[in-house]
Gaussian input, Z-matrix of N, CA and C with variables (Angstrom, degrees):
# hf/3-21g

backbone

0 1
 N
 C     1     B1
 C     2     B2     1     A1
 N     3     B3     2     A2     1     D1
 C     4     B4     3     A3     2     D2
 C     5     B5     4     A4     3     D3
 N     6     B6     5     A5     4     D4
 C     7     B7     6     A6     5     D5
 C     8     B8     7     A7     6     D6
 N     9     B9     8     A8     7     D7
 C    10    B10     9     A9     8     D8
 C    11    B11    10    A10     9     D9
 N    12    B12    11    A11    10    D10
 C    13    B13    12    A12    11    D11
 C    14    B14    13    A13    12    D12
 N    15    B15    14    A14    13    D13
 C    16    B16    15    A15    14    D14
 C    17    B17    16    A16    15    D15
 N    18    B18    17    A17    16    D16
 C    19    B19    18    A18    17    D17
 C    20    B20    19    A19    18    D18
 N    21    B21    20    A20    19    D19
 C    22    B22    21    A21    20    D20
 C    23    B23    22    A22    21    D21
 N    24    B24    23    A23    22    D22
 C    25    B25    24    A24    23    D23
 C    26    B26    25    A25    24    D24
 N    27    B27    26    A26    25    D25
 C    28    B28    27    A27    26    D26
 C    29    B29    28    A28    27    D27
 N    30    B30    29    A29    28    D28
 C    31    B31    30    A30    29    D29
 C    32    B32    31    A31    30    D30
 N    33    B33    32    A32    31    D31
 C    34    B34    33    A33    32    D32
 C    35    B35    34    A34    33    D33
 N    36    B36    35    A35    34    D34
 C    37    B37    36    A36    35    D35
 C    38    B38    37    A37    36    D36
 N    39    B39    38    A38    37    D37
 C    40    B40    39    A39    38    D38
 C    41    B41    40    A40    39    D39
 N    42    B42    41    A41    40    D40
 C    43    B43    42    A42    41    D41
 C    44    B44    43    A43    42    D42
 N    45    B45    44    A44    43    D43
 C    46    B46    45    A45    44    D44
 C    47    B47    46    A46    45    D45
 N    48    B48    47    A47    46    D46
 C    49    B49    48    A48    47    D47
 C    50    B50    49    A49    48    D48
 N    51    B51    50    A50    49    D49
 C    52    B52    51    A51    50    D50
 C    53    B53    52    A52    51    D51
 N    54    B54    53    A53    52    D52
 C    55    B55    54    A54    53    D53
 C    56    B56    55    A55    54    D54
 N    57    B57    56    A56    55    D55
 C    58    B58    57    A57    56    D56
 C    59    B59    58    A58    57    D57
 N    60    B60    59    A59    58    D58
 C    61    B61    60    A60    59    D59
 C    62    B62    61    A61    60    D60
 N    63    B63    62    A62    61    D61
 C    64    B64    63    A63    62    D62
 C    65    B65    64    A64    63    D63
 N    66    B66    65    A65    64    D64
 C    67    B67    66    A66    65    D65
 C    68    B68    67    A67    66    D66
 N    69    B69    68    A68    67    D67
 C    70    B70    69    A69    68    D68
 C    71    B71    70    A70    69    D69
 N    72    B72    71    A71    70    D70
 C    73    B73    72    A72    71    D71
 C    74    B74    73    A73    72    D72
 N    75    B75    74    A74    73    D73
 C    76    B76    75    A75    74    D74
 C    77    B77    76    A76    75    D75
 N    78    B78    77    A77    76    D76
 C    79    B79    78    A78    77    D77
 C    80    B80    79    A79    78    D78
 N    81    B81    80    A80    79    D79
 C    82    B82    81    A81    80    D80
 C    83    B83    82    A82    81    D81
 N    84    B84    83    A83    82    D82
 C    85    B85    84    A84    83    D83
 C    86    B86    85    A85    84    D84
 N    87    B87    86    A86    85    D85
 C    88    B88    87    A87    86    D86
 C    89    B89    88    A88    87    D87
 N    90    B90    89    A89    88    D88
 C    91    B91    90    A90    89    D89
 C    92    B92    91    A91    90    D90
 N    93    B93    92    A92    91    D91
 C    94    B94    93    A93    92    D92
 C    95    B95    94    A94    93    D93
 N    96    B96    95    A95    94    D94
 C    97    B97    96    A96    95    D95
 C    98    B98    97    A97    96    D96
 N    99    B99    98    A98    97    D97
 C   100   B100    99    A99    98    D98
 C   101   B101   100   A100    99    D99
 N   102   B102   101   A101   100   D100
 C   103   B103   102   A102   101   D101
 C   104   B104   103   A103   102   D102
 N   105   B105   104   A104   103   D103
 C   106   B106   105   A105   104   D104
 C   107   B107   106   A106   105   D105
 N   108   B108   107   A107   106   D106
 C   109   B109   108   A108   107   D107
 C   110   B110   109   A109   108   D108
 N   111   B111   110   A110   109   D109
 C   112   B112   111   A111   110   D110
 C   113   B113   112   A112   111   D111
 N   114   B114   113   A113   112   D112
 C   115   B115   114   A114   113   D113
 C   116   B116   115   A115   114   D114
 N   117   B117   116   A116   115   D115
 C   118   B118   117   A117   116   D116
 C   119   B119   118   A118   117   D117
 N   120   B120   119   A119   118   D118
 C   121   B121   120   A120   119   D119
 C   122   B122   121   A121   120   D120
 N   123   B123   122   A122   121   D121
 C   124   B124   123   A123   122   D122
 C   125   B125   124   A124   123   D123
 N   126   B126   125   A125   124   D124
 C   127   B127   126   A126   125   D125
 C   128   B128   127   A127   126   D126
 N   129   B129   128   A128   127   D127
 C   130   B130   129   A129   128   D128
 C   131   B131   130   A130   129   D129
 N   132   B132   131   A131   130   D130
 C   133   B133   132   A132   131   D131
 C   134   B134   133   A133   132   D132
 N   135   B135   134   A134   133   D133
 C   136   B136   135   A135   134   D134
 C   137   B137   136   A136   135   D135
 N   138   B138   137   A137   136   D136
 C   139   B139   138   A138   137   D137
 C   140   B140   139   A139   138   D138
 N   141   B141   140   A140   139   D139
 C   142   B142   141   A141   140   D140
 C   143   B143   142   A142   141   D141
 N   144   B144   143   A143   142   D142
 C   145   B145   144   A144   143   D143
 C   146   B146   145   A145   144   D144
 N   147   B147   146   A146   145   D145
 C   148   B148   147   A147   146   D146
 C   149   B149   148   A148   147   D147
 N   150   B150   149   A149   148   D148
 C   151   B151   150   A150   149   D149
 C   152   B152   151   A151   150   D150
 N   153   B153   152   A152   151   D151
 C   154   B154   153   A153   152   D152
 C   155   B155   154   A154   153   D153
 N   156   B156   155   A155   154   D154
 C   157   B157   156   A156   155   D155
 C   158   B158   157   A157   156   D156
 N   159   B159   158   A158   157   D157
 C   160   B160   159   A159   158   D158
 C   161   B161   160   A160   159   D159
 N   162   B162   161   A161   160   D160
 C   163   B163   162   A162   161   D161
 C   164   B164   163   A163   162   D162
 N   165   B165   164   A164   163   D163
 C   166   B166   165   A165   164   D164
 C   167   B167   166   A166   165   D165
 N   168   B168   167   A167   166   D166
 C   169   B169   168   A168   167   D167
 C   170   B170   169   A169   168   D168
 N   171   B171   170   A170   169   D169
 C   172   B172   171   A171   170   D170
 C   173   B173   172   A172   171   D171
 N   174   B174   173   A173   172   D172
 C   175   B175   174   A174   173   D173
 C   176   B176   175   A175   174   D174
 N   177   B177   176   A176   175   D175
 C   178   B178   177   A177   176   D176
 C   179   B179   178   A178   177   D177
 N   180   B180   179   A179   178   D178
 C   181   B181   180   A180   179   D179
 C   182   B182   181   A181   180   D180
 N   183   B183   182   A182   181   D181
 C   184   B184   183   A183   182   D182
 C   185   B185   184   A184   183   D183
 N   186   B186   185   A185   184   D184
 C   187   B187   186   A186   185   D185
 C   188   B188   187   A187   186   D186
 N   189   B189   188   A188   187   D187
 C   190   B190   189   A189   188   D188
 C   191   B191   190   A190   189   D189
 N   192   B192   191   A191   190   D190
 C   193   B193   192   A192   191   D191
 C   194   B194   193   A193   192   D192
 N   195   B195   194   A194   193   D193
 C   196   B196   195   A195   194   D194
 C   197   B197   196   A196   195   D195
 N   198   B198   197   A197   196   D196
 C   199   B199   198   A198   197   D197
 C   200   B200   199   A199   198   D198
 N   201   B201   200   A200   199   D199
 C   202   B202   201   A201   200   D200
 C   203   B203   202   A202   201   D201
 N   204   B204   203   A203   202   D202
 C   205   B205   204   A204   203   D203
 C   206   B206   205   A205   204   D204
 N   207   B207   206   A206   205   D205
 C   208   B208   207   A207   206   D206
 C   209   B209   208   A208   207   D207
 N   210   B210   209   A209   208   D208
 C   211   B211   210   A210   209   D209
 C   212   B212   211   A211   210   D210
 N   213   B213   212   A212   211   D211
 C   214   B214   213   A213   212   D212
 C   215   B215   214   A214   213   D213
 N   216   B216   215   A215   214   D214
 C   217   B217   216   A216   215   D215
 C   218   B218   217   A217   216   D216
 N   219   B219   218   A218   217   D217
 C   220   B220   219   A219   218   D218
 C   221   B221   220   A220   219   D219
 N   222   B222   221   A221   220   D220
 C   223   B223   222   A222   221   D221
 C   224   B224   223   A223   222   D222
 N   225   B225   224   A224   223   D223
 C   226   B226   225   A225   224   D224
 C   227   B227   226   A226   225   D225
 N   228   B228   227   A227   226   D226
 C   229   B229   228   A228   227   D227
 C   230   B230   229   A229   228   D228
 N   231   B231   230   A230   229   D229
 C   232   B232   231   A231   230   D230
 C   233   B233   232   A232   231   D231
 N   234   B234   233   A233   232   D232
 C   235   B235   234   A234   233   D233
 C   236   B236   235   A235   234   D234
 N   237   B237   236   A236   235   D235
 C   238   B238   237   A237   236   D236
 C   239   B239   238   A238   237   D237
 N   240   B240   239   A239   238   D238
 C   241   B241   240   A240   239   D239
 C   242   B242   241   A241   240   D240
 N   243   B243   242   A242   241   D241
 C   244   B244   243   A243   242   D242
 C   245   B245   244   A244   243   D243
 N   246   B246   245   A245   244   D244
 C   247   B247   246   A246   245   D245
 C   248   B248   247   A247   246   D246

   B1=1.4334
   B2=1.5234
   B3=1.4143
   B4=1.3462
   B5=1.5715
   B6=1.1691
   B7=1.6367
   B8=1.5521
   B9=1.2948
   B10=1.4573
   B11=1.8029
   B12=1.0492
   B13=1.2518
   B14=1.3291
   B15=1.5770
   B16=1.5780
   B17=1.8121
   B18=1.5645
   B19=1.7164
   B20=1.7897
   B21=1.6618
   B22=1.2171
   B23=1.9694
   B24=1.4196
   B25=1.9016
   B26=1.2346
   B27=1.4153
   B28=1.4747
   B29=1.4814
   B30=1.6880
   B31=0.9310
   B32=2.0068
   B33=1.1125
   B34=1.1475
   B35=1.7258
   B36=1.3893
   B37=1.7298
   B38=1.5338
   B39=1.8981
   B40=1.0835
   B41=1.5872
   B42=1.1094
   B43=1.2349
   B44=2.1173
   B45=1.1175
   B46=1.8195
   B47=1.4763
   B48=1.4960
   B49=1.4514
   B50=1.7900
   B51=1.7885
   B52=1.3576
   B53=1.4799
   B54=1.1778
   B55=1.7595
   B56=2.1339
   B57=1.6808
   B58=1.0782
   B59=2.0227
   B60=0.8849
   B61=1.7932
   B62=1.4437
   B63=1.3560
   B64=1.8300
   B65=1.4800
   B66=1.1294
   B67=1.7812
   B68=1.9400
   B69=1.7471
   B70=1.2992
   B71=1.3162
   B72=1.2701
   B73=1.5820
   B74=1.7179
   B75=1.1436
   B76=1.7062
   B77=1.6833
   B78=1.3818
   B79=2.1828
   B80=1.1946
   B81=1.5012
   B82=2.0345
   B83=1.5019
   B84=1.4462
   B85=1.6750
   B86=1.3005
   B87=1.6788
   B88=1.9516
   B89=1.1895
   B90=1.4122
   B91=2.0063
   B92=1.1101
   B93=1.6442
   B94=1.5936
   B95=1.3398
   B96=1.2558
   B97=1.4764
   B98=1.7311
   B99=1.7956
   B100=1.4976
   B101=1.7224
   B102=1.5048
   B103=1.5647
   B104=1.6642
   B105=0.9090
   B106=1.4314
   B107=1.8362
   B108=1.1166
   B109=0.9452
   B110=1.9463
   B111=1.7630
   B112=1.4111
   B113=1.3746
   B114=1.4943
   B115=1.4103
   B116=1.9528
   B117=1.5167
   B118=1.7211
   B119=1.6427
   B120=1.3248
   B121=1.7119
   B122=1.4768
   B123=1.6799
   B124=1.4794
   B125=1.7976
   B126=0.6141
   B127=1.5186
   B128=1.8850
   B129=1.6508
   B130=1.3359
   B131=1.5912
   B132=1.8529
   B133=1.2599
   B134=1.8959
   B135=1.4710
   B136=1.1194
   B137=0.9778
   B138=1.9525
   B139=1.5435
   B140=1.4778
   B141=1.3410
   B142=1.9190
   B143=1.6721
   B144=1.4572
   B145=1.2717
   B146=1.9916
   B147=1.2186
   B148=2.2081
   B149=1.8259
   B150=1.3970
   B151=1.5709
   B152=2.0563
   B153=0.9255
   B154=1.8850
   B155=1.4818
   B156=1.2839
   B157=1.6468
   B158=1.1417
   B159=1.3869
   B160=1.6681
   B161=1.3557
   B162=1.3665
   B163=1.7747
   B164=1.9465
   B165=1.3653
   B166=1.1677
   B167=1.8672
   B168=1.6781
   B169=1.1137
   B170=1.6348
   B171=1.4483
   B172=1.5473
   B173=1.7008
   B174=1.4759
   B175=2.3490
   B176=1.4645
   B177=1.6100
   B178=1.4255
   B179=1.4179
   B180=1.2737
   B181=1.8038
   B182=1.8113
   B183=1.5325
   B184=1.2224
   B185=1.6118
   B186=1.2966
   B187=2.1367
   B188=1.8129
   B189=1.2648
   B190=1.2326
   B191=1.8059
   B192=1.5938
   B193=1.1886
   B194=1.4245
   B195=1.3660
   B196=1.3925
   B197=1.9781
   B198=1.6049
   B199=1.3333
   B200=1.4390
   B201=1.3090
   B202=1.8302
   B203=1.7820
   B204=0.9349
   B205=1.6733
   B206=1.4984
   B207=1.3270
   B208=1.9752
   B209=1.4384
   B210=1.4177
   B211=1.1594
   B212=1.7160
   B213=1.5800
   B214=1.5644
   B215=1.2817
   B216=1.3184
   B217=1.5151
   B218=1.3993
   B219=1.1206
   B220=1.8012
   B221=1.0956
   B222=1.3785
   B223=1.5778
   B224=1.6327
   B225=1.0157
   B226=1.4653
   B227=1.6630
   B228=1.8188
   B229=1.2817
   B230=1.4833
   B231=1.6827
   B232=1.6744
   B233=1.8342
   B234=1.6151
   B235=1.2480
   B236=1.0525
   B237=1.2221
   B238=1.2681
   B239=1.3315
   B240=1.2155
   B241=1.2515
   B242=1.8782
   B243=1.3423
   B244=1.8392
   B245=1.7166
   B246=1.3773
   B247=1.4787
   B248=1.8971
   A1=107.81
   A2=122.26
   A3=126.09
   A4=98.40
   A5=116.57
   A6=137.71
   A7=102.15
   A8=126.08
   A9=105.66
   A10=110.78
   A11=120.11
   A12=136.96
   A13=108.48
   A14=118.04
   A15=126.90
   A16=106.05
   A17=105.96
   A18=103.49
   A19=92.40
   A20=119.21
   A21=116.57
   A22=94.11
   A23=92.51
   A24=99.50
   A25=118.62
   A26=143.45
   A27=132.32
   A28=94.27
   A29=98.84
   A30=124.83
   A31=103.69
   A32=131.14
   A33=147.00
   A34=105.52
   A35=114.66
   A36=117.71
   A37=85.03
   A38=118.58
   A39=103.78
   A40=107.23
   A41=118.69
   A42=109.32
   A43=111.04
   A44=117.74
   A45=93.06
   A46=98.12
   A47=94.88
   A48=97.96
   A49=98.26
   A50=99.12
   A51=97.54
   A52=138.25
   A53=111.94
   A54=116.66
   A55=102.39
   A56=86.34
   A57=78.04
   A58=96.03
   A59=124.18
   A60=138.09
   A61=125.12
   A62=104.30
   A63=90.35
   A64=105.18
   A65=105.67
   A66=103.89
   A67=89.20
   A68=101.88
   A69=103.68
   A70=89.99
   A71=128.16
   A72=140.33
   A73=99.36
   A74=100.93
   A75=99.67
   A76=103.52
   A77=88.33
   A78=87.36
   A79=115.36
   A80=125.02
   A81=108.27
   A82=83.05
   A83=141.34
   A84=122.45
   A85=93.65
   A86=93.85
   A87=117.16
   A88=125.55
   A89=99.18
   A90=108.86
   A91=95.86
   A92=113.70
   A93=122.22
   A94=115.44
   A95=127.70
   A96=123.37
   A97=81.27
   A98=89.99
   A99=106.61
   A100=91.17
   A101=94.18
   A102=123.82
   A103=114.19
   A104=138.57
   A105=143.81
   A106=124.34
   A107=144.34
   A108=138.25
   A109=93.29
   A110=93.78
   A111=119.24
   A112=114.77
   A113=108.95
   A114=126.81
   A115=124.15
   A116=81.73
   A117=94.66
   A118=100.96
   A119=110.88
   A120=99.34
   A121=116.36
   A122=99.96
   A123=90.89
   A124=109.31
   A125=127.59
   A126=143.28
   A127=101.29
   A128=101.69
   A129=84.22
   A130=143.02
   A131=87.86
   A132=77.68
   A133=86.76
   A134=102.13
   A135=119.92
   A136=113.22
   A137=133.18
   A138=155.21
   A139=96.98
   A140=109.08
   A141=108.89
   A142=99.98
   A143=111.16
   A144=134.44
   A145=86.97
   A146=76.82
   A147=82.26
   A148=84.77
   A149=99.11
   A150=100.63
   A151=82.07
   A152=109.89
   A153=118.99
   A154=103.27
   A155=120.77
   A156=121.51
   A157=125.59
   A158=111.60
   A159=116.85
   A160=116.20
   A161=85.10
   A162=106.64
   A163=108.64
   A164=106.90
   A165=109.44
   A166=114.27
   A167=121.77
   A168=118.96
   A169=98.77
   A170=93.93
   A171=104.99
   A172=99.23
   A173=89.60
   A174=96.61
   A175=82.58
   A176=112.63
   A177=94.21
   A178=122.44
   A179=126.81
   A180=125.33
   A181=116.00
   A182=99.43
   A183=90.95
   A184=121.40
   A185=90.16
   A186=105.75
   A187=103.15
   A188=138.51
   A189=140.44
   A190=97.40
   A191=107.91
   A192=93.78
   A193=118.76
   A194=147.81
   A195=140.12
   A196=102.30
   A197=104.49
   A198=84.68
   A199=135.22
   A200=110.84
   A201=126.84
   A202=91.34
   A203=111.02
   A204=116.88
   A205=100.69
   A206=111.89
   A207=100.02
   A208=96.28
   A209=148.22
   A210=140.42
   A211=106.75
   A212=106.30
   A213=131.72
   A214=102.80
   A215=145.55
   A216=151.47
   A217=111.90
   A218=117.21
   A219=118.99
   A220=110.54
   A221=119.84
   A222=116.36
   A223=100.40
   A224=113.58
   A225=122.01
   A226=117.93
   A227=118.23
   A228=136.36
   A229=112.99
   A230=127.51
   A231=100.49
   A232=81.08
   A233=109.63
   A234=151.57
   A235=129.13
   A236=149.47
   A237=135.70
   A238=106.22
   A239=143.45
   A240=131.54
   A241=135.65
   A242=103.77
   A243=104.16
   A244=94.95
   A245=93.66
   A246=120.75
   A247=108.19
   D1=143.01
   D2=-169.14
   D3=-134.98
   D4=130.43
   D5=177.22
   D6=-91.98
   D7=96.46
   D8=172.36
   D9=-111.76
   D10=145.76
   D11=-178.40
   D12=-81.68
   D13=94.94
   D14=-157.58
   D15=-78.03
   D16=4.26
   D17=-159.76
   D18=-112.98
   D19=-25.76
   D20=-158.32
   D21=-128.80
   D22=5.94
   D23=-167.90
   D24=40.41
   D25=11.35
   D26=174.72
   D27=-101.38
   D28=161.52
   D29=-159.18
   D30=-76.60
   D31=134.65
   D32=-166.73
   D33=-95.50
   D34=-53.01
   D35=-156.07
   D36=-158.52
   D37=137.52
   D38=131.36
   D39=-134.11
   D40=160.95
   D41=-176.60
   D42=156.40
   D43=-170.23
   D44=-161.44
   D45=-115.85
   D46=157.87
   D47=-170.30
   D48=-97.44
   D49=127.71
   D50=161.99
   D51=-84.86
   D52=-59.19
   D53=167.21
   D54=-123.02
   D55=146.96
   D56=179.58
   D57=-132.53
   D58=174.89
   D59=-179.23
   D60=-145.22
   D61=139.46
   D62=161.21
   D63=-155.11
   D64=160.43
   D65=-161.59
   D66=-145.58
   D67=178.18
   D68=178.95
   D69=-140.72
   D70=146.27
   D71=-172.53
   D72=-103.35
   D73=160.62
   D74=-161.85
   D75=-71.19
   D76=-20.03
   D77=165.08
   D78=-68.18
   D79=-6.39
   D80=174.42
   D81=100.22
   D82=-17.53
   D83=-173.67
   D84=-79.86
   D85=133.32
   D86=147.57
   D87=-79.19
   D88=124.85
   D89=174.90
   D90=-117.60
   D91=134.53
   D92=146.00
   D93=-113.94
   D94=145.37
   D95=-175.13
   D96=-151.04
   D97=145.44
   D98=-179.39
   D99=-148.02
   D100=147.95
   D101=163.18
   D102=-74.21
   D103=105.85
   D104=163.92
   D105=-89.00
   D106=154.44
   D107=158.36
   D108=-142.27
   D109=142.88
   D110=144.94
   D111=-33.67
   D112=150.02
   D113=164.35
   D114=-66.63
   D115=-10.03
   D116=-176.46
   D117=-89.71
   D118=-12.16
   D119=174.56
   D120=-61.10
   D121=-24.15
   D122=-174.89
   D123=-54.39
   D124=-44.11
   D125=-171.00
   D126=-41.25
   D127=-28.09
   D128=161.08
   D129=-96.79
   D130=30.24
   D131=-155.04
   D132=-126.03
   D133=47.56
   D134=160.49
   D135=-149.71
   D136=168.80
   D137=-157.92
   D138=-122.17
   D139=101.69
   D140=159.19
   D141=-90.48
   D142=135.04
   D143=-164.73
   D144=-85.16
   D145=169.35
   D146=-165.82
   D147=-76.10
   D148=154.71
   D149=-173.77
   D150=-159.77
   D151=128.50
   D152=156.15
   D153=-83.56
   D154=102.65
   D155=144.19
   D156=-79.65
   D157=103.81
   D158=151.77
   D159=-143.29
   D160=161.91
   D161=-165.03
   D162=64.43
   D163=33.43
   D164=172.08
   D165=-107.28
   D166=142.53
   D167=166.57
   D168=-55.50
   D169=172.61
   D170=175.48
   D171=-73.39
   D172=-50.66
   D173=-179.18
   D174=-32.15
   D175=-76.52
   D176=-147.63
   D177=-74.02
   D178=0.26
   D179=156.86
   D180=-68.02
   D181=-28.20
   D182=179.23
   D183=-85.37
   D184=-39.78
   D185=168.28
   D186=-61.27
   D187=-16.96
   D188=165.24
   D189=-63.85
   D190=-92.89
   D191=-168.13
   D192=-57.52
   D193=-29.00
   D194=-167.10
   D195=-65.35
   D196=-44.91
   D197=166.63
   D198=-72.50
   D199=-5.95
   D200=-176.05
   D201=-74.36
   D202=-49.15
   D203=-171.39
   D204=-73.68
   D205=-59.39
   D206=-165.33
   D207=-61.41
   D208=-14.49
   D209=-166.08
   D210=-69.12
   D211=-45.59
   D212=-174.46
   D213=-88.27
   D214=10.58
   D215=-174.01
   D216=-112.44
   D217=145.81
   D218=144.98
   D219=-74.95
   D220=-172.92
   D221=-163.27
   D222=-85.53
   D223=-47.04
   D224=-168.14
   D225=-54.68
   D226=-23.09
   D227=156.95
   D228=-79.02
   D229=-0.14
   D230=-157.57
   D231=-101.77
   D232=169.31
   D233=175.14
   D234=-93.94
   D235=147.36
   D236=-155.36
   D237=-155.08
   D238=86.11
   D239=149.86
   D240=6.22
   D241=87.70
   D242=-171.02
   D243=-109.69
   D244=-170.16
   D245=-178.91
   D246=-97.47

């Protein structure tokens, strides 16, 4: 799911929608309210095995676990290392 900001066009949110609702108040007003999570939740939905880092860059603590996770992922859950 992608949130885009239709006044400034960049992107606002992306990430998946969990529950969503909508109700009507006895005035005739519509509410929708939805649960969202980040793309970084996926991350909980894998097990990093105990590992001691030291003398490691951060790149390489983070390129450690991101490949520990895309290994246990489908593609559509894996992470990717950006800037």
């Amino acid at each position: 799911m992608t949130i885009l900001n239709t006044l400034t066009g960049e992107t606002e949110f992306e990430g998946v929608l969990l529950t969503h609702s909508g109700s009507m108040s006895s005035g005739g007003k519509l509410e929708k309210s939805a649960v969202c999570e980040g793309f970084l939740g996926y991350l909980c939905d894998s097990i990093q095995p105990y590992h001691h880092y030291e003398n490691h860059t951060i790149t390489e603590f983070l390129t450690a676990v991101l490949d520990r996770h895309n290994a246990l992922m489908p593609e559509e859950k894996r992470i990717y290392l950006g800037s």
